[in-house]
N, C-alpha and C positions, 0 to 999 in steps of 0.2 A: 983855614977854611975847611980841608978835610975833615980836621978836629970837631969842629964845630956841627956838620953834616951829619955825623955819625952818629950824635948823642940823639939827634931830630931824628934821623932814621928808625932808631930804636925805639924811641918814644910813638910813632906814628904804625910802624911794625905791630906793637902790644896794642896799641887802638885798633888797629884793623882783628887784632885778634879777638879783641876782645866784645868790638862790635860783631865780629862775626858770630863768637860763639853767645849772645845775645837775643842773636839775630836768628837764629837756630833752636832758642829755646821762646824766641815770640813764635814761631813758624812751630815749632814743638805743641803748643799750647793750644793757637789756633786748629790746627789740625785734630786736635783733642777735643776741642770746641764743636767743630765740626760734622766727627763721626757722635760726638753725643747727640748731635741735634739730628742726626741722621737715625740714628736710634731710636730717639722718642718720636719722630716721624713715621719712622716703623712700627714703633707699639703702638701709634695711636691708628695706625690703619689697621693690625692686627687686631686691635681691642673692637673696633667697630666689624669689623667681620665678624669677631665672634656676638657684639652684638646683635648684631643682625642676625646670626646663627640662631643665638639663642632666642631673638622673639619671636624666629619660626617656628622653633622647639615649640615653643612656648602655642602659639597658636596650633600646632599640630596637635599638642596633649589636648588641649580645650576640644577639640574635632573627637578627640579619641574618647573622651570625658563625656563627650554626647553620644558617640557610635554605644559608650558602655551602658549610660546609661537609660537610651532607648532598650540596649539588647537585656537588662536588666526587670526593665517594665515588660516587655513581651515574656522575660522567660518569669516575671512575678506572674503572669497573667494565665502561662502557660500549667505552672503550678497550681493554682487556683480551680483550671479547669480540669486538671488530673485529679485533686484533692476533692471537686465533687461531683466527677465519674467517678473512682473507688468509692465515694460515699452510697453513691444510689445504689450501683455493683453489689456493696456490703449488704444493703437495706433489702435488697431483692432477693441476695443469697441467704438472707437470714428468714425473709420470708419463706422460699422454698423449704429451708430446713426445719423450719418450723412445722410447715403441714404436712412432709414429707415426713419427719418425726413420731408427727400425730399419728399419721396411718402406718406407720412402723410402731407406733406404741400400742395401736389397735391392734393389728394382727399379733403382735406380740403377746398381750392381753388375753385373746383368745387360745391361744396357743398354750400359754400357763395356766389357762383354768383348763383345757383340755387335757393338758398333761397332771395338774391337781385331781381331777378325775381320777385320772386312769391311775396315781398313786395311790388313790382313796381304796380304789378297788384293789389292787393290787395287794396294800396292806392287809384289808379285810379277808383276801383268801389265802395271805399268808400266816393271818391269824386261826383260818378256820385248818387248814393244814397240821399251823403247830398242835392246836384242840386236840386234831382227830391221833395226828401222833402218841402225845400223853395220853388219850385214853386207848391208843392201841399196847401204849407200853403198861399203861397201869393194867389193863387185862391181861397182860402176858407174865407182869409179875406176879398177878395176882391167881393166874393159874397157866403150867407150862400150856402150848397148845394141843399136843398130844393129850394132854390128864383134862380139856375143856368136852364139857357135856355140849349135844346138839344146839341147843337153845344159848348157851355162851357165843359158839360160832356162828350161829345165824345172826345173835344180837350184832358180833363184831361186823359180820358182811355186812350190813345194814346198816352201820354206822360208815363205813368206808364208802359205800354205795353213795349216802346222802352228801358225805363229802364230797365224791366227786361230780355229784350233779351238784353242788356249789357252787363250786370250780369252775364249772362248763359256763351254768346262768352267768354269775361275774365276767367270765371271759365274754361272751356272749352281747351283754348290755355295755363292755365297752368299747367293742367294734362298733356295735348298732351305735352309741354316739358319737361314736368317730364320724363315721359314714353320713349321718345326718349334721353335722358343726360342718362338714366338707361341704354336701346338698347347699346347703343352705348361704355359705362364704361364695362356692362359684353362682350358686342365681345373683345373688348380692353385685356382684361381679358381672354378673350377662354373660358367663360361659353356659351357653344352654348345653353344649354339649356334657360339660362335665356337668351340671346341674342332671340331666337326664342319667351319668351313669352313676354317680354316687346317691340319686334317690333310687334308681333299680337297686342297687347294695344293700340298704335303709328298708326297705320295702321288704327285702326277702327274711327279713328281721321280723318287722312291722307292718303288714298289710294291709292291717285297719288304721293309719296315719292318713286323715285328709289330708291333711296339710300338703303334707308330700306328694297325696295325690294330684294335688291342685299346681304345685311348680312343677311337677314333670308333665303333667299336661300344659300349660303357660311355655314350655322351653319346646315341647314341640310344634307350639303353633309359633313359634317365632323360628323354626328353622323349615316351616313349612308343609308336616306332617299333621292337617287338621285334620285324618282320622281320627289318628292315633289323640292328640289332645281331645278329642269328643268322648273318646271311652276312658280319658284319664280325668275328665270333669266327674260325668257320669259316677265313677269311681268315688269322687271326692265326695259329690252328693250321697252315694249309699253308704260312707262311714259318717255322714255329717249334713244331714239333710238341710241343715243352719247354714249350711256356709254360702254367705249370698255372692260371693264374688266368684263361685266355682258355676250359677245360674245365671249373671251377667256375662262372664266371656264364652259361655255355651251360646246364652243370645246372639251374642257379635257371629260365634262362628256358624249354628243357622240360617242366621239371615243374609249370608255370603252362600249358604245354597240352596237361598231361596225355601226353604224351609220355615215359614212366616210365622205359621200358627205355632210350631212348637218355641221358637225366635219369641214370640210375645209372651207364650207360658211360662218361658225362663225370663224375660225380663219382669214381667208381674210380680213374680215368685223373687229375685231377687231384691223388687220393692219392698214388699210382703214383711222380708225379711230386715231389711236397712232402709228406712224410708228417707236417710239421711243422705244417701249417697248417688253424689249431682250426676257419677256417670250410670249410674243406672236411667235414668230419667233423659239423659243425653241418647243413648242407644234404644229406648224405645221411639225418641222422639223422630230420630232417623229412619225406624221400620214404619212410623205411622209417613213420614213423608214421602217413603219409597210408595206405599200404598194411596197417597193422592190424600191423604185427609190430615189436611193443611190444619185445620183449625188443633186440632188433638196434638200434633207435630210441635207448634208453636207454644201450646199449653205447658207440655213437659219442657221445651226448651228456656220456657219462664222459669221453670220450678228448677232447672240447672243452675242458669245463671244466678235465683233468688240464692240456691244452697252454696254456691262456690263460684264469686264473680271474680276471680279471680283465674279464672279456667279458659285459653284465651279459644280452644277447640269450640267451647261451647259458644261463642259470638258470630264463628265462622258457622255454624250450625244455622244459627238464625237467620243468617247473612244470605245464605244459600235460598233458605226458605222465602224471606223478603225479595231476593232478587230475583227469585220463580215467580211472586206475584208481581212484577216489575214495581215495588216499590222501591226505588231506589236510593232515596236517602235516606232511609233506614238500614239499606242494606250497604251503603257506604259508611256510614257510622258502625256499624256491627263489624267491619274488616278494620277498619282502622283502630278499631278499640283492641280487636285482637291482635293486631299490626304492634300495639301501644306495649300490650304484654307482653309478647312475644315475639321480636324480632326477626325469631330462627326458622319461625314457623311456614314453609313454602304452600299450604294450602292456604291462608290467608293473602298470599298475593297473586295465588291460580285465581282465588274466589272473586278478588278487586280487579283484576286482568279482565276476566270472563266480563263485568262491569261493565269497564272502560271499554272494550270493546262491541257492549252491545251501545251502549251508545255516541260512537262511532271513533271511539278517543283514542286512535290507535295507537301514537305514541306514546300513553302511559299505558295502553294493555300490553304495549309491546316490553316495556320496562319490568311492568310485574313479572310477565312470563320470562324474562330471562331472570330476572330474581327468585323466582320460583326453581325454575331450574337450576340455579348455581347452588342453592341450599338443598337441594333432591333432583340428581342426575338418574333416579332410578324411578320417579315415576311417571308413567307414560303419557296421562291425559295434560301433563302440563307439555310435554313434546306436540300431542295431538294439536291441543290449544292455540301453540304457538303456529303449527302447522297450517291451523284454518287461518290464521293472521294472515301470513305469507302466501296463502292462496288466493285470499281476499285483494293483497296486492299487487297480484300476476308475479308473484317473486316463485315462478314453480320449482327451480332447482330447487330454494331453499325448506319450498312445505313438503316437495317431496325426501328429503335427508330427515327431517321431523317425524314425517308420517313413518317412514324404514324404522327410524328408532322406536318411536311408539310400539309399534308390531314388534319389534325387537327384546322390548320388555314387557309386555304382554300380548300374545300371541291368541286369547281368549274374548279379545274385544270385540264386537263385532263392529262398532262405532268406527274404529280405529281401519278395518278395510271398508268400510262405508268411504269414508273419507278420501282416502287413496284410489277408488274404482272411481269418484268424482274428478280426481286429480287426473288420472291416466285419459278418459273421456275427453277431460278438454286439452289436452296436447295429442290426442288423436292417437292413444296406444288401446286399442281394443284388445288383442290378446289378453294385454297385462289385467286389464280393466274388467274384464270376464271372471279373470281367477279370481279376484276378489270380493268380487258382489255374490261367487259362488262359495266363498269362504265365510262369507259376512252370513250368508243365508243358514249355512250349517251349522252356524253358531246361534243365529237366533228365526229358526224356521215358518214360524207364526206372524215375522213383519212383512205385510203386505208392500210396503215400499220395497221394502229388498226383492219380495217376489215379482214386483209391474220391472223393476229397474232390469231383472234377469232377464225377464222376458225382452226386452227390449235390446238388449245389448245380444242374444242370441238371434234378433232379427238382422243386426248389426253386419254383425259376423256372415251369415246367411248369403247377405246382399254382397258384401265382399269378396265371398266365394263364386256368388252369379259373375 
């Protein structure tokens, strides 16, 4: 039985073994199974992160692809407008250099014939130099000086003599055109001052040069010395009794001191002479208008406009004349035509001012007169003008800071303290009011208005003192 047992045992022993080690390698394989499937569970959540990673990547680049290529468009846009500012920038600066050039090419021009001159001369008295030397040498070979008879040395003086007054004249005529190419570049220029000393230089040369007399008399009436421009007119007439434009600005300055009759001799006379020339015809037309004879006034102011309609002074001329006869739309057509030409010109919108205000247009008179003023801060009757405005509209601070300037720039008006002694009277300043109707009178002593106003404002005062 034992026998028997033991062979079973052994057999059932190696089964168990054998199942088990089996049983170990199903559980082996499984387990293997397992972590693989555990694995691709894992790749597959990793791989979905990333892709989800990536189609945010992906939507972020597209976001960025726009930010570029908006900021692309702006900075193409940005270029474009840099490429045509430097264009116009170029176009302007080429402009400046160009006329900047011009007149660097002109002064230059002048400057090389100047100096071609002055080598001309130069040459020429280097030539008469060397002359006078060869024939001082050829005389001294020709005989020693000691062994020359009287008449040899006198011939040589005499030849030395004419050389050096050669010399002198050359030297001579090329200052004299120095000094006149100078005269002449600063008038060109409007330095009346150097125009005035480089023709005194020219002058001490050339005496009998109208010409010259004629800019240095023109420079000193433009700095204000219309003496002295009267005796340099003058001047230009007794070298050049022709020169009609030295009898026209004589006229102008005449008739500013009331000097009529000789004012008319020199404008006739400057007709006389150029019957072409619209401002002659313009300046008499003014002295016949100052003298009330309208018809003769208006004559020559036709015969301007016929010779040079293009002159916008002469419209305002007419304008003035028309608006003394209250014709008025004529006389608005005559400022606006001048207005049309002229722009710049502040007597064309005193003149339409004056207009607009006579009838009753305040706020374009008022417009003109400060348009007037902004183009000419220095002349008075457009301060005065504006001053009656603001009178007119009880504005008296503002007519009296007008009326102060007016008097400020000319101080000769008498108009100007008219205006002002009206001003003080009606804010109830008599003192003030006295000094100027007694300033207005000494300036113009013959107006019976200013003498009834004196009296009155002295009766004024009188009673105040009672």
């Amino acid at each position: 039985m034992k026998v028997f047992f033991k062979p079973l045992i052994s057999v059932a022993f190696c089964s168990l073994i054998f199942l088990s080690t089996n049983a170990q390698k199903g559980f082996a394989e499984l387990q293997r199974q397992n972590d693989s499937l555990r694995l691709e569970i894992r790749l597959n959540e990793i791989t979905g992160e990333y892709s989800n990673r990536l189609s945010d990547l992906h939507n972020e680049l597209e976001k960025q692809k726009d930010i570029v290529s908006e900021s692309k468009s702006a900075t193409d846009r940005w270029i474009t407008f840099i490429e045509v500012f430097f264009s116009v920038i170029g176009v302007i600066i080429g402009l400046l250099a160009f006329f900047g050039f011009r007149q660097i090419k002109q002064y230059t021009d002048i400057a090389k014939r100047d100096q071609r001159e002055l080598e001309t001369i130069v040459n020429k008295s280097r030539k008469d130099a060397t002359a006078i030397k060869t024939r001082q040498e050829e005389l001294q070979k020709f005989k020693p000086e000691e062994a020359l008879t009287e008449q040899n040395k006198l011939l040589l003086q005499n030849t030395i003599d004419e050389a050096r007054s050669k010399l002198a004249v050359a030297g001579f005529d090329a200052l004299k055109n120095l000094y006149q190419a100078k005269a002449i570049t600063a008038y060109d220029k409007k330095d009346w001052n150097a125009t005035i000393r480089f023709s005194e230089n020219y002058l001490d040369f050339d005496e009998m040069n109208a010409d010259m007399w004629h800019r240095w008399a023109f420079s000193q009436t433009e700095l204000g010395y219309e003496e002295k421009a009267i005796e340099g007119y003058d001047k230009a007439i007794l070298f050049n009794p022709r020169l009609a434009k030295s009898y026209y600005n004589l006229g102008i300055l005449h008739q500013r001191k009331n000097n009529n009759d000789v004012a008319l001799d020199s404008y006739n006379k400057a007709i006389e002479l150029d019957n072409k020339a619209a401002s002659s015809y313009g300046g008499r037309g003014v002295l016949y208008f100052n003298q009330k004879n309208y018809e003769a006034a208006l004559a020559d102011y036709n015969k301007a406009i016929e010779l040079d309609n293009k002159d916008a002074g002469s419209y305002v001329r007419r304008g003035v004349l028309y608006f003394n006869q209250k014709n008025y739309e004529a006389a608005l057509a005559d400022y606006n035509k001048a207005i049309e030409l002229d722009n710049k010109a502040a007597s064309s919108y005193g003149g339409r001012g004056l207009l607009y205000f006579d009838q009753k247009n305040y706020e374009m008179a008022l417009a003109d007169y400060n348009k007037a003023i902004e183009l000419n801060n220095k002349d008075a009757y457009s301060y005065c003008n504006r001053g009656v405005l603001y009178f007119n509209q009880k504005n008296y601070e503002a007519a009296l800071a007008d009326y102060n300037r007016a008097i400020e720039l000319d101080n000769k008006l008498s108009l100007m303290y008219w205006n002002r002694y009206l001003l003080f009277n009606e804010i109830e300043k008599i003192d003030n009011s006295i000094d100027d109707i007694k300033r207005a009178l000494e300036l113009e002593p013959e107006n019976e208005i200013y003498k009834a106003a004196f009296e009155v404002s002295k009766k004024r005062i009188s009673k105040q003192s009672d």
